[in-house]
N, C-alpha and C positions, 0 to 999 in steps of 0.2 A: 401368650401372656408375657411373652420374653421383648416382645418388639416395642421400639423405643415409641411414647405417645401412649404405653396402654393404660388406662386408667381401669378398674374393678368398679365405678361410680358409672361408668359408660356402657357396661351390659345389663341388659333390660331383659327378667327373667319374667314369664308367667308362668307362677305354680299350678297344677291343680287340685283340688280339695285332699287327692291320697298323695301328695306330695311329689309327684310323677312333674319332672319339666314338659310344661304343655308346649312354649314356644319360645323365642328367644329374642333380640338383637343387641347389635353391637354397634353403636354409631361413634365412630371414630374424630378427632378434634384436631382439626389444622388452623390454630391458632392465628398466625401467619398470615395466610390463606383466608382466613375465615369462614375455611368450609369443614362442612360437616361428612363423613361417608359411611355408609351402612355395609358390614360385612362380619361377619355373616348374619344371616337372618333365617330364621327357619321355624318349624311348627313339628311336633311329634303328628304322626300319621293319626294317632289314635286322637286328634284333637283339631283337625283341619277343616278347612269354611266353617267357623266361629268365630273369625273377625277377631282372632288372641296375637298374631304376628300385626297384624295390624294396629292394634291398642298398644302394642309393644314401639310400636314406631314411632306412630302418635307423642308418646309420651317423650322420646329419647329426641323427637324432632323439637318440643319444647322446649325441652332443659340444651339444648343444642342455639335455640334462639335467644334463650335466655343468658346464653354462654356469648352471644353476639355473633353466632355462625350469621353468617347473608345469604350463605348457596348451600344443598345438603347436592348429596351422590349414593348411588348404588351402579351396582353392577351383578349383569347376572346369566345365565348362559340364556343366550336367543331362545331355543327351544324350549326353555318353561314357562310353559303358558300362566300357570299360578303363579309367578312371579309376576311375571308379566303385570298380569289383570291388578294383581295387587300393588303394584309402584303405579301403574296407572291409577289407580283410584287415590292412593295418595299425592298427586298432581305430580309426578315424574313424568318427565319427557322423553324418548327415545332422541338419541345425540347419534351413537354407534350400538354395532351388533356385534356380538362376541359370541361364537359357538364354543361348544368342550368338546374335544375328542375323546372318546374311549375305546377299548378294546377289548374283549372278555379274556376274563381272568385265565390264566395258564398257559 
C-alpha cells in the first residue's frame, strides 16, 4: 500500500454473504505506458471454481480501459495450473514462464 501508483480504487474485493473475503485483485495503472497489470489476484480456498477471481478481473479490466490502459499483464508462477487456466480464459497470452522456488520451512 506503500508503493508509488497505489490507488485503494484499483483493488477489487469479492465479499461473501458472512462478510469473509471470497477473492480479490489488484490491477495496477501505468499511465505512461498505458498498461494495466494484475497483482495479486487470488480467491479464499473455501470459495474457489466460482468464477469470483474472475468477475473480479473482469470488472478491474474495465475500469482499466475505461482509464484508456491499451495492454493489461499478469504474472504468475509457471506451475499453477489455476492461474494458468484462468488468465487463459480471460484472453492472456503466455509471453515468458517464471517458476518460484521454495524450500521447507526450518
Amino acid at each position: 500500500m506503500e508503493r508509488p501508483g497505489y490507488d485503494p480504487a484499483d483493488e477489487i474485493v469479492v465479499q461473501a454473504p458472512d462478510g469473509r473475503i471470497a477473492a480479490f485483485a489488484l490491477g495496477w495503472l501505468d499511465g505512461r505506458n498505458a498498461t494495466g497489470h494484475f497483482e495479486p489476484v487470488g480467491t479464499h480456498p473455501a470459495f474457489r471454481r466460482r468464477g469470483l477471481a474472475r468477475a473480479a478481473m473482469l470488472h478491474a479490466k474495465r475500469r482499466m480501459r475505461a482509464l484508456s490502459m491499451t495492454a493489461v499483464t499478469v504474472n504468475h508462477d509457471a506451475g499453477n495450473v489455476a492461474a494458468r487456466e484462468l488468465y487463459r480464459s480471460l484472453g492472456f497470452r503466455r509471453r515468458h514462464e517464471t517458476f518460484g522456488y521454495r524450500r521447507p520451512a526450518g
